[in-house]
MIRO-163622 format. One record per residue (C-alpha): residue in one letter; x, y, z; residue number from 1. Coordinates in nm, 2 decimals. Layout:
// residues N
{site a; {X; Y; Z}; NUM};
...
END
This chain:
// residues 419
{site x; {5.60; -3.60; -11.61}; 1};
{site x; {5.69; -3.76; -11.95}; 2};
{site x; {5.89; -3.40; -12.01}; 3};
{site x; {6.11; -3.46; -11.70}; 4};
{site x; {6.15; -3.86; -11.83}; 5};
{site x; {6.28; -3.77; -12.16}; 6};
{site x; {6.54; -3.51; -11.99}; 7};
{site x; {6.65; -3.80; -11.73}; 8};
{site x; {6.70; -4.03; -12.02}; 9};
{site x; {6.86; -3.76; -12.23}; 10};
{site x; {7.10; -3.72; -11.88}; 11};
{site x; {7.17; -4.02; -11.78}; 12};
{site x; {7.27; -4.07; -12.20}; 13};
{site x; {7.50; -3.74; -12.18}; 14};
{site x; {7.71; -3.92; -11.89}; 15};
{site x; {7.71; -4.31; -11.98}; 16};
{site x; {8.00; -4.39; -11.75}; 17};
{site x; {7.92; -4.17; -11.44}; 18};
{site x; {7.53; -4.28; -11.46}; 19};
{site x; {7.68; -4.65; -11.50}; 20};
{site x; {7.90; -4.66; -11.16}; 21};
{site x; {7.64; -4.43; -10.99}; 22};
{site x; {7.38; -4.74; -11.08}; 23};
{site x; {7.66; -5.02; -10.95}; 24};
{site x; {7.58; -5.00; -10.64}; 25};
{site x; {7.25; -5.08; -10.65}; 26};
{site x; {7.29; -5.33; -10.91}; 27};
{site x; {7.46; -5.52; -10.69}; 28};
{site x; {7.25; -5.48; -10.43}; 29};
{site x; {6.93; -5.58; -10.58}; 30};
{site x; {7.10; -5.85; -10.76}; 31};
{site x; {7.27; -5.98; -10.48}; 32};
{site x; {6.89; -6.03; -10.31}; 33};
{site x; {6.74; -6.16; -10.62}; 34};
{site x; {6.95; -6.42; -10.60}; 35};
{site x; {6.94; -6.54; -10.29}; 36};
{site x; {6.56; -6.47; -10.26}; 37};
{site x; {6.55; -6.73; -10.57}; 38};
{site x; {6.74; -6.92; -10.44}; 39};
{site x; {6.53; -6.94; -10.08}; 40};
{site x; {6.22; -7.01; -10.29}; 41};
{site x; {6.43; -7.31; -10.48}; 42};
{site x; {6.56; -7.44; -10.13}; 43};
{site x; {6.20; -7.39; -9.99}; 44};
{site x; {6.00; -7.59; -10.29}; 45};
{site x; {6.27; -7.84; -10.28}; 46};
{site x; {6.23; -7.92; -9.90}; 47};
{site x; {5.84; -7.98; -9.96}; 48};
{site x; {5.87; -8.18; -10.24}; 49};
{site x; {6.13; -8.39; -10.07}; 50};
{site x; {5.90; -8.43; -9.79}; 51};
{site x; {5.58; -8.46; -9.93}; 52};
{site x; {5.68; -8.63; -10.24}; 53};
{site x; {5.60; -8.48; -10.62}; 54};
{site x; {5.19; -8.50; -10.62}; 55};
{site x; {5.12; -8.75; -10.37}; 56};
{site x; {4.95; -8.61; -10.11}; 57};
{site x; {4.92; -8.86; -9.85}; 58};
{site x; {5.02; -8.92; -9.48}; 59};
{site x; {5.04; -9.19; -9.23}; 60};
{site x; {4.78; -9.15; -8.93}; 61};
{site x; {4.98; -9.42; -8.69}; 62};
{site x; {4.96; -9.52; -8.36}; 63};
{site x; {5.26; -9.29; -8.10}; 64};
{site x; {5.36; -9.39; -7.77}; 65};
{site x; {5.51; -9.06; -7.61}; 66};
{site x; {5.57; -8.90; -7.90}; 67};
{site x; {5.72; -9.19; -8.13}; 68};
{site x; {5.56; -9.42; -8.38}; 69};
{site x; {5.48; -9.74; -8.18}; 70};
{site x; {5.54; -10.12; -8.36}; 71};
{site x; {5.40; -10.38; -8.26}; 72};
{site x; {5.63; -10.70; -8.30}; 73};
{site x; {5.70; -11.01; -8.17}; 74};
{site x; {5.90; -10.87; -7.83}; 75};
{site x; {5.57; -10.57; -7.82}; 76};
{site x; {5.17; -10.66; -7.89}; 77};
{site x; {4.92; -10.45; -7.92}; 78};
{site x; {4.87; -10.18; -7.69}; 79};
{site x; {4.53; -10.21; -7.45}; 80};
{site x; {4.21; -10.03; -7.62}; 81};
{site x; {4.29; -10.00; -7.99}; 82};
{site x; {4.10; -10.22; -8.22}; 83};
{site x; {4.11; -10.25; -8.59}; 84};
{site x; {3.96; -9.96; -8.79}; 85};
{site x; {3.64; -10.03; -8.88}; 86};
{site x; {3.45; -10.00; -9.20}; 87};
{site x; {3.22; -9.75; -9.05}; 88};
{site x; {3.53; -9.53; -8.92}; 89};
{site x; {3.68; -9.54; -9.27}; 90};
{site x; {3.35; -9.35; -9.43}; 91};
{site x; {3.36; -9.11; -9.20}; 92};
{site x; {3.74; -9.05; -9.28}; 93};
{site x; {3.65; -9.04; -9.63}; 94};
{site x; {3.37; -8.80; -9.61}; 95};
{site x; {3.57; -8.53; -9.48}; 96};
{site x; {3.60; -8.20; -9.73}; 97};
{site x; {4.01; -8.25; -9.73}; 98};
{site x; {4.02; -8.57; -9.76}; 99};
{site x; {3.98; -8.80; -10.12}; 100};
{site x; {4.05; -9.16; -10.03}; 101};
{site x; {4.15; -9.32; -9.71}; 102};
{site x; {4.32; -9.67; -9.64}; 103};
{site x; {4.44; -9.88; -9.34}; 104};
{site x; {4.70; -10.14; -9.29}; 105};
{site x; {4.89; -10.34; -9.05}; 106};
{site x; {5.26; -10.36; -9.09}; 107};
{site x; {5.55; -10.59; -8.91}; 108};
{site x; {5.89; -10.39; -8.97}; 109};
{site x; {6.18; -10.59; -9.06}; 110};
{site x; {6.01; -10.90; -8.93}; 111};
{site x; {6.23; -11.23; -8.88}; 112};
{site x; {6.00; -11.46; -8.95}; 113};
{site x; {6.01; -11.42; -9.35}; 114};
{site x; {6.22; -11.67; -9.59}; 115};
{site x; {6.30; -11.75; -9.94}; 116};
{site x; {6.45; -12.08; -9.96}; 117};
{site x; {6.53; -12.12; -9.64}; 118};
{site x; {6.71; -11.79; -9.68}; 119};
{site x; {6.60; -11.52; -9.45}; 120};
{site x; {6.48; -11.19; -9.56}; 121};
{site x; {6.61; -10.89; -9.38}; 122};
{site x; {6.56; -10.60; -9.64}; 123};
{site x; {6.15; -10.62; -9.65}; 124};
{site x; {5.85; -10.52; -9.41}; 125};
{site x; {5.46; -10.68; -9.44}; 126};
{site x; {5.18; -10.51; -9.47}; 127};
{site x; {4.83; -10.63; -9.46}; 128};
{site x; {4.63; -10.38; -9.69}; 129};
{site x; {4.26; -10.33; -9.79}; 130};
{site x; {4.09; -10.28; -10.13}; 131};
{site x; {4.17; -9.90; -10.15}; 132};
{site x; {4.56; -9.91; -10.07}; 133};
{site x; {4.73; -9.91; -10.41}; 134};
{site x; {4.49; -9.64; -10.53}; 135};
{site x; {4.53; -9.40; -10.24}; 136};
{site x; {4.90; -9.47; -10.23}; 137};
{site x; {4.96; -9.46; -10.59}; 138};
{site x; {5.07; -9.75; -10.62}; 139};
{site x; {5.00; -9.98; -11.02}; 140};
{site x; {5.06; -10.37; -11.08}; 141};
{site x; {5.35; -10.38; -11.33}; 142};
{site x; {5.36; -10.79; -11.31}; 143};
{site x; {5.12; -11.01; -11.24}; 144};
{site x; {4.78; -10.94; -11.12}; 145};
{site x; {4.60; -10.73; -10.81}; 146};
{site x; {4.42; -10.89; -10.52}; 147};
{site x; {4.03; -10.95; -10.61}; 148};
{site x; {3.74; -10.98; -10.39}; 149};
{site x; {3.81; -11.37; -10.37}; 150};
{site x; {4.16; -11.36; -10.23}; 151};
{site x; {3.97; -11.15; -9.92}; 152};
{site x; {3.67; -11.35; -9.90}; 153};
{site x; {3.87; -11.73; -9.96}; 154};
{site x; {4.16; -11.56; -9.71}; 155};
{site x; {4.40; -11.71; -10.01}; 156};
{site x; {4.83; -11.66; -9.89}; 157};
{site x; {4.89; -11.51; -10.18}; 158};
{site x; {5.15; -11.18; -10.19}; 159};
{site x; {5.21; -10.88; -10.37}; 160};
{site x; {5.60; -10.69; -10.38}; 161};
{site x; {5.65; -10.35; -10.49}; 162};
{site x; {5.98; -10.32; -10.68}; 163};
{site x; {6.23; -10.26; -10.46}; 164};
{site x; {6.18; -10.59; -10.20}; 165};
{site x; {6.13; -10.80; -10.59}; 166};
{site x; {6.48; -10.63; -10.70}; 167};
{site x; {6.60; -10.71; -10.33}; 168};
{site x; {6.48; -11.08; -10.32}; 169};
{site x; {6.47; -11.21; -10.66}; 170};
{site x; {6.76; -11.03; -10.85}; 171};
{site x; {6.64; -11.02; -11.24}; 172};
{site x; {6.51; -11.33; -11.22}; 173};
{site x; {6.06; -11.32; -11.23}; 174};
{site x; {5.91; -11.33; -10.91}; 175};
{site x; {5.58; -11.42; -11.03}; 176};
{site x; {5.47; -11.77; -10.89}; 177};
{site x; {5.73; -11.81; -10.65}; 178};
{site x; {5.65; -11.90; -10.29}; 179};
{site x; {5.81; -11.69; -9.94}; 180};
{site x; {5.72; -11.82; -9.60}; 181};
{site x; {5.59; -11.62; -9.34}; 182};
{site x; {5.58; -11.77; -8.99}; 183};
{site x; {5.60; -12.07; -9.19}; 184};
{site x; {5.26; -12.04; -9.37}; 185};
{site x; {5.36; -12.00; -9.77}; 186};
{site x; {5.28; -11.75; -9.95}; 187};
{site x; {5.24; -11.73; -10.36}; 188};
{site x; {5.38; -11.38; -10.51}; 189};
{site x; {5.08; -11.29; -10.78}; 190};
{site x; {5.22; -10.91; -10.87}; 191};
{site x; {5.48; -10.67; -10.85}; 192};
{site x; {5.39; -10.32; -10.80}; 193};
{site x; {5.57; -9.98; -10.85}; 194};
{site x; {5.46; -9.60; -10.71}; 195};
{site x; {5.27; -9.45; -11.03}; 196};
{site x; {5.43; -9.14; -10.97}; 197};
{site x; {5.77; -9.26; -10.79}; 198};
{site x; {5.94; -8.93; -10.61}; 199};
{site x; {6.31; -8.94; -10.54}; 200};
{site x; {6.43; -8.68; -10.29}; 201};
{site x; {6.69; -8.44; -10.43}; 202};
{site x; {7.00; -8.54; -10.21}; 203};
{site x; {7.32; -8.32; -10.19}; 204};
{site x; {7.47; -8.42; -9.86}; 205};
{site x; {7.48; -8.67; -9.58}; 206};
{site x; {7.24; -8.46; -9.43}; 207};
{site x; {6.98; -8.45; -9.71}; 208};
{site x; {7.02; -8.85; -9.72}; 209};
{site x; {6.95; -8.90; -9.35}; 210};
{site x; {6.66; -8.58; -9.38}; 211};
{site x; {6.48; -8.74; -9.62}; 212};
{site x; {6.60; -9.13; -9.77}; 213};
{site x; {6.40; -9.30; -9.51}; 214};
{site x; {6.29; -9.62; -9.63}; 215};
{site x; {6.40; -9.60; -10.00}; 216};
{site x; {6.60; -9.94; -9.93}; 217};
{site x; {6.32; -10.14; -9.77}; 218};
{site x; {6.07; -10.32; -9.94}; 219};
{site x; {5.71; -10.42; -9.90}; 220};
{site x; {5.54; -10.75; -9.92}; 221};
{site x; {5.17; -10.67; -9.95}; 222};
{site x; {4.90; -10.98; -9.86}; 223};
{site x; {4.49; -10.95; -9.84}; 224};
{site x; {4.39; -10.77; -9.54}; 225};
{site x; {4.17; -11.12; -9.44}; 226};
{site x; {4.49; -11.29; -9.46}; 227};
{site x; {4.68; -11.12; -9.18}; 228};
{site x; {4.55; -11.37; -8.89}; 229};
{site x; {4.68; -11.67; -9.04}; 230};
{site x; {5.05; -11.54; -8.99}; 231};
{site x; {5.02; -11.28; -8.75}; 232};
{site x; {4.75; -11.20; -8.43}; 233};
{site x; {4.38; -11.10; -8.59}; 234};
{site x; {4.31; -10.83; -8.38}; 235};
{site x; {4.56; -10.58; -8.39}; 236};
{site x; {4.49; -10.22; -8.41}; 237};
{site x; {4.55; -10.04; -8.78}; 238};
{site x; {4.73; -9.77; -8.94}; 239};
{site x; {4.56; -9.50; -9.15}; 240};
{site x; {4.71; -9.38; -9.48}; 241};
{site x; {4.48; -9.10; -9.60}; 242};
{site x; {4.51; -8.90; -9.93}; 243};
{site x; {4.47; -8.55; -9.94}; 244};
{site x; {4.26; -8.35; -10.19}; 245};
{site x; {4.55; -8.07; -10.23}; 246};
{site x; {4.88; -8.02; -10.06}; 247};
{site x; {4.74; -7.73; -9.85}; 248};
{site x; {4.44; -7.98; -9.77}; 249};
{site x; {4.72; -8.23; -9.58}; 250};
{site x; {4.75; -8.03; -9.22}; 251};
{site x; {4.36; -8.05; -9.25}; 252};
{site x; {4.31; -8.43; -9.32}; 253};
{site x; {4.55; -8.51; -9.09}; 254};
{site x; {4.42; -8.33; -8.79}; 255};
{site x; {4.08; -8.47; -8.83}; 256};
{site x; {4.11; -8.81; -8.88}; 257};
{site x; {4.35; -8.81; -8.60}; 258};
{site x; {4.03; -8.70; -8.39}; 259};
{site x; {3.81; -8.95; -8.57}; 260};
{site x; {4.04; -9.25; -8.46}; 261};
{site x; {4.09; -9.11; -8.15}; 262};
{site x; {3.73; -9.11; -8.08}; 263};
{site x; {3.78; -9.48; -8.15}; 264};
{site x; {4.01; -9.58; -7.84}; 265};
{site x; {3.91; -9.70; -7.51}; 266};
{site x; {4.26; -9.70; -7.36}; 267};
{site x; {4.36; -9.61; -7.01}; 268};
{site x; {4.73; -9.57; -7.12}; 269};
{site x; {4.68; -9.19; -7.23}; 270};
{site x; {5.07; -9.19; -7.38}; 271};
{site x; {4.91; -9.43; -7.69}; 272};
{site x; {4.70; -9.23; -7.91}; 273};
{site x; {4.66; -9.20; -8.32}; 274};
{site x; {4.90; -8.90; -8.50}; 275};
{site x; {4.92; -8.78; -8.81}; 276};
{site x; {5.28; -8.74; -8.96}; 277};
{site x; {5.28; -8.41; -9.00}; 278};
{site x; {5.51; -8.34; -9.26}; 279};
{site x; {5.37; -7.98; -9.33}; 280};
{site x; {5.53; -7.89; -9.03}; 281};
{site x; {5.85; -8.12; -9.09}; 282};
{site x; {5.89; -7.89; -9.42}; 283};
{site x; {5.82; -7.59; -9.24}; 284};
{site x; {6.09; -7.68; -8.97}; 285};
{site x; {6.36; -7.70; -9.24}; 286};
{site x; {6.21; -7.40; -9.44}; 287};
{site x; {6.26; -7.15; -9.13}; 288};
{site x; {6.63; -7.31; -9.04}; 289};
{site x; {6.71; -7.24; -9.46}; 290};
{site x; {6.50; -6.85; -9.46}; 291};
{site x; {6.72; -6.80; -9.09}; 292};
{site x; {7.03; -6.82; -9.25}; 293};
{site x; {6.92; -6.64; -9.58}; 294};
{site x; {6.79; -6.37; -9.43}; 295};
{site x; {7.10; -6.24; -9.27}; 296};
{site x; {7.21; -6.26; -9.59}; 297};
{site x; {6.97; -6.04; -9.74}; 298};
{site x; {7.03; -5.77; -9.49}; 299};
{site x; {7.41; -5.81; -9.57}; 300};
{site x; {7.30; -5.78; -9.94}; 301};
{site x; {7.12; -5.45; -9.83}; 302};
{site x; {7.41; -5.27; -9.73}; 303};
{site x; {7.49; -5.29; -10.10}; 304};
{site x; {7.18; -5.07; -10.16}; 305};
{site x; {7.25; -4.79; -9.87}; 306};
{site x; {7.56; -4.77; -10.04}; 307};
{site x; {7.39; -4.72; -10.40}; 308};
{site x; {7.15; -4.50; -10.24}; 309};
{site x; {7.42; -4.25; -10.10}; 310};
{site x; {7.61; -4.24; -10.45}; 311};
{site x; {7.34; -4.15; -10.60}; 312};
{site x; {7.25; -3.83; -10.35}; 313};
{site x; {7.66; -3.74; -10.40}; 314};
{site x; {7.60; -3.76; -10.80}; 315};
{site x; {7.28; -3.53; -10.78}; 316};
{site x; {7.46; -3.32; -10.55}; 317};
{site x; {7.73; -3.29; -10.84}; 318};
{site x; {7.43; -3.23; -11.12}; 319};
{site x; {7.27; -2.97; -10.90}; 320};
{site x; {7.63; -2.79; -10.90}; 321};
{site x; {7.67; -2.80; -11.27}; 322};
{site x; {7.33; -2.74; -11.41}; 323};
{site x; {7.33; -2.40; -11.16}; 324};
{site x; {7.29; -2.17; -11.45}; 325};
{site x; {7.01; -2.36; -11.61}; 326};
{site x; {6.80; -2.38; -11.29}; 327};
{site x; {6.84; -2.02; -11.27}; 328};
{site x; {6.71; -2.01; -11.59}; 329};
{site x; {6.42; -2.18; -11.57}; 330};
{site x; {6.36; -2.04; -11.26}; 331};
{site x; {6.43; -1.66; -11.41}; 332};
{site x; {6.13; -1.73; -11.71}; 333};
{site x; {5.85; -1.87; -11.48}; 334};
{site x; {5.93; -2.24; -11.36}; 335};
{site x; {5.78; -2.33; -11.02}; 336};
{site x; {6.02; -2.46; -10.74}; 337};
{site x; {5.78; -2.77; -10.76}; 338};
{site x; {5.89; -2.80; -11.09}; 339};
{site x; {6.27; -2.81; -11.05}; 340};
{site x; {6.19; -3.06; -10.74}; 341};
{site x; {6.01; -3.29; -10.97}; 342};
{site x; {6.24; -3.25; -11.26}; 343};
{site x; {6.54; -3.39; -11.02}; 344};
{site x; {6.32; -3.64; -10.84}; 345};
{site x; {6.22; -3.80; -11.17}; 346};
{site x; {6.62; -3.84; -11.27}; 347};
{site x; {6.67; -3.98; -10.97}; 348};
{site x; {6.41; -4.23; -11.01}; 349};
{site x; {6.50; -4.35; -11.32}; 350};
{site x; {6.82; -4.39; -11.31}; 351};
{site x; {6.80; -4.60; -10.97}; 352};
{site x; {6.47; -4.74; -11.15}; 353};
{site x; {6.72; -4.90; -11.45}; 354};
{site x; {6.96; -4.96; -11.20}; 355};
{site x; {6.68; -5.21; -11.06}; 356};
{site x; {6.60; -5.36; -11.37}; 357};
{site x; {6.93; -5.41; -11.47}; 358};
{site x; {6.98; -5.57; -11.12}; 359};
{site x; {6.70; -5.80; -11.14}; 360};
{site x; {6.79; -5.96; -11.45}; 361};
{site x; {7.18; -5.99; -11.30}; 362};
{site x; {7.03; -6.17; -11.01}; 363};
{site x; {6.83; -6.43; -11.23}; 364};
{site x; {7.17; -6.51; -11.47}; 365};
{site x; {7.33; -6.52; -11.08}; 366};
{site x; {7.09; -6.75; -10.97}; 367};
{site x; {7.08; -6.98; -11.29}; 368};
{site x; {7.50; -6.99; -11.23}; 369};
{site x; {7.47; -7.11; -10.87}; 370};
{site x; {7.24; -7.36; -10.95}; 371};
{site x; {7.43; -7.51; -11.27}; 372};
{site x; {7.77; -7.47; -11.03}; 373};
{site x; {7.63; -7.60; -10.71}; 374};
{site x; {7.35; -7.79; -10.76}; 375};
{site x; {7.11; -7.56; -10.53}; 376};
{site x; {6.75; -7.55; -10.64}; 377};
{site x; {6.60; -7.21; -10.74}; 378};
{site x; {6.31; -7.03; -10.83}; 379};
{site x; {6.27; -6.72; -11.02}; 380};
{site x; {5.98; -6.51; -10.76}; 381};
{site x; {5.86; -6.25; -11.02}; 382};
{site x; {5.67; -6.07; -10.73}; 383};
{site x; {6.05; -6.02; -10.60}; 384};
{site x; {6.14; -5.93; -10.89}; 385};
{site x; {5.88; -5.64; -10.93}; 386};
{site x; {5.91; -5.52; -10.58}; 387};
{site x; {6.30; -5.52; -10.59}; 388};
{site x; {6.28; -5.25; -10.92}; 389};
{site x; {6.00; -5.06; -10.72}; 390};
{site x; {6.22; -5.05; -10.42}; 391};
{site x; {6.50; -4.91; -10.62}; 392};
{site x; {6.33; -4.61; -10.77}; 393};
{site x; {6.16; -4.57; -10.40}; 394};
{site x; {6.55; -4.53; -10.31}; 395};
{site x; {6.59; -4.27; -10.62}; 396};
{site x; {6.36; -4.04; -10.45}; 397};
{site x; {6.44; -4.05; -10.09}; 398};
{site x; {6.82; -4.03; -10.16}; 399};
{site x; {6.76; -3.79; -10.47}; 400};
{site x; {6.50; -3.59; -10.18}; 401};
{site x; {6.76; -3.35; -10.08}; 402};
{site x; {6.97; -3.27; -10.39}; 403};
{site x; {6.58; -3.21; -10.59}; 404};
{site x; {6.55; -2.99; -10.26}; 405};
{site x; {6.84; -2.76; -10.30}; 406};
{site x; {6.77; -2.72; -10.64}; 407};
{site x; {6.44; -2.62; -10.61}; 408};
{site x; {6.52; -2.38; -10.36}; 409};
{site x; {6.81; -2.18; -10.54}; 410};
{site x; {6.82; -1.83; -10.58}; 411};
{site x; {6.76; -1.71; -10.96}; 412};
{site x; {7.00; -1.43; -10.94}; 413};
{site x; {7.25; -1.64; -10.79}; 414};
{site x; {7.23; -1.94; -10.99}; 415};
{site x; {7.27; -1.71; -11.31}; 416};
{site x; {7.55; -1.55; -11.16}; 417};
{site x; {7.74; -1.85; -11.06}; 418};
{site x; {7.97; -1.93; -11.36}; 419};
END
């Protein structure tokens, strides 16, 4: 075997340019898929970060009616059978294997009811939070102070903002100690807050901004969960935010405390019931639409191979033909027809096999000039990258099959008779 390696190098050396365009076809081929394969696993990684946000691992349990995420205003209350989440429901939330941290809320969207100065604030949402929000959410006070145990237990109106609805409100100026009425109850901003780990979504197009931009304008005002009642009705049902233990944990964690709060109502309306955002599937959605359109691709890129694969046969076909007297050679001292079949089998092989590698590295430098020209995410996938140079010597040796073959089988006499 190492023999017939050293002869195919020494061959494929003796004829630089002919082994060179012989390899261009599958060069192109395999580079042509490398890229776009990276550039499917760029797109893919992309879309799930997008969605799930860089480390974060959480998702909204909320309350649907018929398939969209119900509100309660003031033109909408609460609907029949849902009560707050309980303390008790909570553990049993944060007990399960994929979860690590659980936390509930109630939230008015855009509520008209809230003003600075007589000023009234469009750009900002309430929440009401618990103890555990800002850890599970990953959110940290950058001004100010975070809510203790007395601001629950003394049901104090006191507020937190996260950066954006402080930047919306209050400009450069401090927020810190000033006051914003809320159904006309004032409210004393202790702290400004800020995502730990804030994500921004990669956006290249209108599309991408409507896909994924969301809320990224809209701010939160944050007050103690004990606090709600005194602006707002005391017993409306929560929302769940829970925080997965891994990303692959999320599909999981949602699932089953969708089940758990389920178990909770005691509605007769069956088109209200707890669901996770699944944004697993959301990515997975976008994922199949990106690999859909890709993969045609691919197949076009293939083409390029088949190609390769046939120049290769018609250039072993021409070695066979000139190397007649030295088969009959061989053949005339003692060499096996299994031999001769391996000999031209292995130059096949290798010289689609550096056809490959050469490929592969063509696609990577493709792939590293679409992203810098276009912007589009990749990532290299070095189990393509393995696969596509195995592929390539797997073509060497099917289209090299029946050239090896017809050497193998020539007659000694009349291969050293043919001049």
């Amino acid at each position: 075997m190492l023999e017939n390696i050293r002869l195919s190098f020494q061959g494929i050396w003796s004829h630089k340019m002919r082994s060179f365009l012989t390899m261009l076809g599958i060069i192109i081929g395999i580079a042509s898929i490398i890229s776009i394969v990276s550039t499917i696993k760029g797109t893919n990684e992309e879309i799930k970060n997008n969605l799930i946000g860089s480390g974060n691992n959480t998702l909204s349990v909320m309350i649907y009616n018929q398939g969209y995420a119900y509100t309660i205003d003031s033109w909408q209350g609460p609907p029949d059978g849902f009560q707050e989440v309980s303390d008790e429901t909570c553990e049993k939330i944060r007990a399960l294997d994929s979860v690590e941290n659980v936390t509930r809320y109630n939230e008015r969207q855009y509520s008209e009811s809230i003003y600075y100065k007589g000023e009234a604030l469009q750009s900002v949402s309430v929440r009401s939070i618990d103890m555990n929000y800002f850890d599970t959410v990953g959110y940290m006070i950058r001004t100010g102070r975070n809510f203790i145990e007395s601001d629950y237990k003394n049901f104090r109106k006191v507020l937190i903002m996260d950066r954006t609805a402080a930047d919306n409100v209050f400009g450069n100026d401090d927020p810190i100690g000033k006051t914003i009425e809320i159904n006309k109850a004032p409210f004393t901003v202790i702290g400004v807050a800020e995502q730990s780990r804030k994500f921004t979504p990669n956006i290249n197009s209108i599309e991408d901004y409507y896909t994924y931009a969301n809320d990224d304008a809209v701010g939160y005002l944050f007050m103690p969960k004990a606090s709600w009642p005194i602006v707002y009705r005391y017993d409306e049902p929560e929302n769940v935010i829970v925080k997965a233990v891994s990303v692959d944990d999320m599909e999981d964690a949602g699932k089953d405390t969708e089940d758990i709060l389920n178990a909770t109502v005691a509605s007769t309306q069956t088109d209200f019931k707890y669901k996770a955002d699944d944004v697993l599937q959301r990515a997975q959605k976008l994922q199949d639409m990106s690999a859909a359109t890709n993969n045609q691709l691919i197949w076009i890129a293939s083409i390029s191979l088949l190609v390769g694969g046939i120049g290769v046969m018609n250039i072993m076909l021409v070695s066979v033909t000139e190397r007649t007297n030295e088969i009959g050679l061989k053949k005339a001292i003692g060499a096996r027809k299994g031999s001769i079949l391996g000999q031209f089998l292995t130059e096949a092989a290798v010289l689609t096999s550096i056809g490959g590698i050469i490929g592969v590295a063509s696609g990577i430098g493709m792939a590293q000039v679409i992203n810098k020209i276009s912007g589009v995410a990749v990532s290299i996938d070095v189990v393509a990258s393995v696969i596509a140079v195995v592929f390539s010597m797997l073509i060497g040796l099917i289209f090299g099959l029946l050239p090896s073959v017809k050497a193998a089988n020539l007659d000694p006499i009349e291969a050293l008779r043919r001049e």
